[in-house]
DOGU-274378 format. One record per residue (C-alpha): residue number from 1; x, y, z. Coordinates in nm, 4 decimals. Layout:
[r NUM, [X, Y, Z]]
...
This chain:
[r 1, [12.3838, 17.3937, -6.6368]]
[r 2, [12.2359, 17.3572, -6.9809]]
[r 3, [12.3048, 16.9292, -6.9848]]
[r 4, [12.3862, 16.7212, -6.6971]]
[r 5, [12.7158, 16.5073, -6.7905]]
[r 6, [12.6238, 16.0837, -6.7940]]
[r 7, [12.9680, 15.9745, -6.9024]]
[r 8, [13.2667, 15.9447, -6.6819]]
[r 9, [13.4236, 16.1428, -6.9547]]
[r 10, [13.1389, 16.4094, -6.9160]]
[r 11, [13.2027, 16.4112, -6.5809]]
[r 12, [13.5112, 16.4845, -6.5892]]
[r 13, [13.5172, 16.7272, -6.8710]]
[r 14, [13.2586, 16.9522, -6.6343]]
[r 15, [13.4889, 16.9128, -6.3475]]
[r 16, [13.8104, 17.0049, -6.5648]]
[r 17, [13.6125, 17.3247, -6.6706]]
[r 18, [13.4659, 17.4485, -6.3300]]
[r 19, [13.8263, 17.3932, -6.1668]]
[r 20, [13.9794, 17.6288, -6.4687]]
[r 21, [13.6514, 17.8686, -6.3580]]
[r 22, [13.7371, 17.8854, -5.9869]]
[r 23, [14.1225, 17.9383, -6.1046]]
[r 24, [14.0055, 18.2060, -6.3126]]
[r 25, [13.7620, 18.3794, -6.0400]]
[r 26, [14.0800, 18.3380, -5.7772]]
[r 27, [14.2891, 18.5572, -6.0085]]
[r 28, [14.0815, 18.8094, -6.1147]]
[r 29, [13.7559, 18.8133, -5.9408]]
[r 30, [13.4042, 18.7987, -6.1126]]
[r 31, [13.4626, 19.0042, -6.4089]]
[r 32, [13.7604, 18.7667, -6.5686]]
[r 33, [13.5556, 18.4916, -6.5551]]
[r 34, [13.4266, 18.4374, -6.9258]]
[r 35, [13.3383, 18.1754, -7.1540]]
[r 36, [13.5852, 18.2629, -7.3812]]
[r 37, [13.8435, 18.2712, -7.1071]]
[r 38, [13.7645, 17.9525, -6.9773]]
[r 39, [13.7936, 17.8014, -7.3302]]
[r 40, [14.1056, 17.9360, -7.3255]]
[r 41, [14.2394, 17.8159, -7.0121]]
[r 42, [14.0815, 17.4471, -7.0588]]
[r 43, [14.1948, 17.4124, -7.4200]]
[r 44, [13.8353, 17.3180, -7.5094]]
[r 45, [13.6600, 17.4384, -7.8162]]
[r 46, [13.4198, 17.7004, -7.6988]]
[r 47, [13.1015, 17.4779, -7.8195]]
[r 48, [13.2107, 17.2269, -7.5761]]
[r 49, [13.2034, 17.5170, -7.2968]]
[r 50, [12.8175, 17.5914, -7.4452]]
[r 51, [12.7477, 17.1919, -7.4405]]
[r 52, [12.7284, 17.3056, -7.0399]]
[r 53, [12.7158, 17.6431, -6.9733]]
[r 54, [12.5397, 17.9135, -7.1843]]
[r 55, [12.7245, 18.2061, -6.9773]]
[r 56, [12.9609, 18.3224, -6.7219]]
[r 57, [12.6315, 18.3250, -6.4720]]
[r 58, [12.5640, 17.9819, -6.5332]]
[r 59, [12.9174, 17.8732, -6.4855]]
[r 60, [12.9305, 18.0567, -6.1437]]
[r 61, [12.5941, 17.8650, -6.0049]]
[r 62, [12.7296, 17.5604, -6.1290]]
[r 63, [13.0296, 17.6364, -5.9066]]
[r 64, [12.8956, 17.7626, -5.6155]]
[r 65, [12.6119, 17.4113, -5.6228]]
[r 66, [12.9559, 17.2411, -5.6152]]
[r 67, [13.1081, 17.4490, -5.3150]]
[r 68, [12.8023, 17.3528, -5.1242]]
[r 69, [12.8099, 16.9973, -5.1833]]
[r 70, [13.2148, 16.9813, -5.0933]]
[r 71, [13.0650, 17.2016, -4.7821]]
[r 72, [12.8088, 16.9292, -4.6767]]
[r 73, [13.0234, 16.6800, -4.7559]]
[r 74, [13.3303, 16.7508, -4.5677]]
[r 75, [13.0784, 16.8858, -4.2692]]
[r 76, [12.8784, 16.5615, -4.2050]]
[r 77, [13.2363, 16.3656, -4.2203]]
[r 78, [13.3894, 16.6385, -3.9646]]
[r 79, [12.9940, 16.6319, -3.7386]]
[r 80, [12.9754, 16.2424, -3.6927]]
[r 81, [12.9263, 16.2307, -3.3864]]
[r 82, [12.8797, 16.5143, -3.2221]]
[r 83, [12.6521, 16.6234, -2.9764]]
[r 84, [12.6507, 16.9816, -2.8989]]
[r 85, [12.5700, 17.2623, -3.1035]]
[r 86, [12.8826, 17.4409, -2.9728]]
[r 87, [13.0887, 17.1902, -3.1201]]
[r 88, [12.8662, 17.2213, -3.4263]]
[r 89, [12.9370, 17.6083, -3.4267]]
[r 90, [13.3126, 17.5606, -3.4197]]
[r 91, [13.3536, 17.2948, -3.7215]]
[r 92, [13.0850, 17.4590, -3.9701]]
[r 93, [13.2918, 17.7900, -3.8969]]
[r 94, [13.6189, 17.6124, -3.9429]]
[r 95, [13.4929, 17.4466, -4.2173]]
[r 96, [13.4298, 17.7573, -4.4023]]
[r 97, [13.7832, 17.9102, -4.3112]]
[r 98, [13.9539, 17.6532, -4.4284]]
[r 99, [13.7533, 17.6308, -4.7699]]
[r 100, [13.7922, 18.0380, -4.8326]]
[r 101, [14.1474, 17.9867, -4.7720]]
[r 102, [14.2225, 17.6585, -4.9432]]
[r 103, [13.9494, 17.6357, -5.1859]]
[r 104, [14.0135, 17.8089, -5.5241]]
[r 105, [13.7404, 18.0504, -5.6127]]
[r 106, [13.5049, 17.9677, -5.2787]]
[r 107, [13.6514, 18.3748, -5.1388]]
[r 108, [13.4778, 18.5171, -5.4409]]
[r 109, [13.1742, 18.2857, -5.4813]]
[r 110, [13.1220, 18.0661, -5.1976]]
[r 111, [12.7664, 17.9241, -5.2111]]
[r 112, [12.5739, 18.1770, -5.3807]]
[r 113, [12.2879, 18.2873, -5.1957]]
[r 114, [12.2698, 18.1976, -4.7961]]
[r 115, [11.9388, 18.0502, -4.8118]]
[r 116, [12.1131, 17.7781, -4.9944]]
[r 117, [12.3384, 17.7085, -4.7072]]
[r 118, [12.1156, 17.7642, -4.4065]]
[r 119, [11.8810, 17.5030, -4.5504]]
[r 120, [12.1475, 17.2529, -4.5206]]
[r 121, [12.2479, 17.3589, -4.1703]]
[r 122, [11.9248, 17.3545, -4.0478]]
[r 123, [11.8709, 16.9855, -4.1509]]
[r 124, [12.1724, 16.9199, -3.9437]]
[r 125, [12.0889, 17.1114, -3.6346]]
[r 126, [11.7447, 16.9576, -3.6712]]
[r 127, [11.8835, 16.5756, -3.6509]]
[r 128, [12.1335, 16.6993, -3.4103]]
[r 129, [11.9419, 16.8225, -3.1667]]
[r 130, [11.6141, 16.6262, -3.2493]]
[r 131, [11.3848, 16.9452, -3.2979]]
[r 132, [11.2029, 16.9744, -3.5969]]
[r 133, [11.2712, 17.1268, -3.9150]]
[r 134, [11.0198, 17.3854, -3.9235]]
[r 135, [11.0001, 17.7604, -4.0639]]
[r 136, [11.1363, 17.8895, -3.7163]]
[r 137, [11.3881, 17.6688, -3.7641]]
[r 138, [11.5145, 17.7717, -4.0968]]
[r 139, [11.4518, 18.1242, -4.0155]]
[r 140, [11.6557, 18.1077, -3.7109]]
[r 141, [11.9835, 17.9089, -3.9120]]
[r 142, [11.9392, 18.1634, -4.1876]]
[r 143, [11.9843, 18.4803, -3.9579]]
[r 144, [12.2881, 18.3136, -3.7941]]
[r 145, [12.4524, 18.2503, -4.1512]]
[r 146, [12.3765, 18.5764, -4.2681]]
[r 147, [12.5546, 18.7258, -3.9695]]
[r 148, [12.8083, 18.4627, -4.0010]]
[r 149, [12.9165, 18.5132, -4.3596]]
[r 150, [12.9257, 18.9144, -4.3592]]
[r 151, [13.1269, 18.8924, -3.9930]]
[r 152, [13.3662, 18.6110, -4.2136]]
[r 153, [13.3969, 18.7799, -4.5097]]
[r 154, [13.5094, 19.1163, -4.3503]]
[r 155, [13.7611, 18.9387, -4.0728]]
[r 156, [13.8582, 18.5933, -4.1848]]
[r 157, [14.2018, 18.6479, -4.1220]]
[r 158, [14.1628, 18.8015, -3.7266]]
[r 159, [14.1109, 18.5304, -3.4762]]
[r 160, [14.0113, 18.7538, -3.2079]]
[r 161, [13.6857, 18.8359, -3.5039]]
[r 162, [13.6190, 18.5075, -3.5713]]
[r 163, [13.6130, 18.3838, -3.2230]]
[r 164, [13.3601, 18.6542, -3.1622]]
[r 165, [13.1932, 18.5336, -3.4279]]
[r 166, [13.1137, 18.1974, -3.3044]]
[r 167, [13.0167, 18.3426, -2.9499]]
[r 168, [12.7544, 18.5613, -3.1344]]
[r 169, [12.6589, 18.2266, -3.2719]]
[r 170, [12.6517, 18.0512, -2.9924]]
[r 171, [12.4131, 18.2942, -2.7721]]
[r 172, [12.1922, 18.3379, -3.0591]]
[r 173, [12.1124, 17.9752, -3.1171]]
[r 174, [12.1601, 17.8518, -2.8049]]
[r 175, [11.8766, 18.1235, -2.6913]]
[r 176, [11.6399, 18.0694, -3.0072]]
[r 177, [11.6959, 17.7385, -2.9948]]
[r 178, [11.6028, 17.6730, -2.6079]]
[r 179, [11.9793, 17.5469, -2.4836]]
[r 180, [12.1879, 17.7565, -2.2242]]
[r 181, [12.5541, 17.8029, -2.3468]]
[r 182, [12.8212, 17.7112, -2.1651]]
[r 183, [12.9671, 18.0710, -1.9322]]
């Protein structure tokens, strides 16, 4: 993002022209998301668009910086709390469902790069389970979301998939990570 909105108005403005992007990337994918389009859809003179954004690329980090925050947000509200990493496994992987399904433009963009994600996970498997939040820590979150996301992405929609999914999860953490999970 070129300039970070101050104003309320700003603010809002931004927000009114990343919701018309994630519309736009829900309809058609990556390639009908535009500058020119979203001036379109917003009603906004394209300068204000630039004011922001210089391109479609900037627009989609922008985006996917804001599905992360929503992510973390709505995950430490849904982890207060808890206690076991199983029950950690469950909610982040809910979590994510019910943002790809309900979440306009998160199935084409989500967060961006994983890295981005893991970090943020790690931090909260670090204060859950008091370990510290070392490089074998982040390397360990970061293999789990990688295999997470392309196991997601491919079967969202079949449960018996996704609940495989978190059992991967679950013996793969719970053996890197020193805790026996439940038979």
């Amino acid at each position: 993002m070129r300039r970070t909105p101050v104003q309320q108005r700003s603010v809002e403005r931004v927000n009114q022209m990343l919701d018309a992007a994630a519309e736009l990337l829900e309809e058609g994918g990556y390639d009908a998301l535009s500058t020119r389009a979203l001036a379109a859809r917003t009603g906004l003179p394209i300068g204000s668009i630039y004011r922001y954004f210089s391109d479609k690329r900037a627009l989609a980090e922008a985006l996917t910086r804001r599905n992360l925050e929503r992510f973390r947000q709505r995950l430490e509200q849904r982890l207060e709390g808890v206690s076991r990493l199983e029950t950690m496994i469950d909610t982040v992987v809910a979590e994510y469902l019910d943002m790809k399904a309900n979440v306009p433009g998160f199935a084409v963009m989500d967060f961006g790069d994983n890295s981005e994600v893991a970090g943020e996970l790690a931090g909260m498997v670090s204060v859950l389970l008091g370990a510290p939040l070392d490089d074998r820590l982040r390397r360990t979150v970061l293999a789990a979301v990688e295999a997470a996301d392309a196991l997601l992405r491919a079967h969202h929609d079949d449960p018996e998939m996704i609940e495989e999914t978190k059992e991967l999860l679950r013996a793969y953490l719970g053996r890197r990570l020193s805790i026996v999970p439940p038979p």
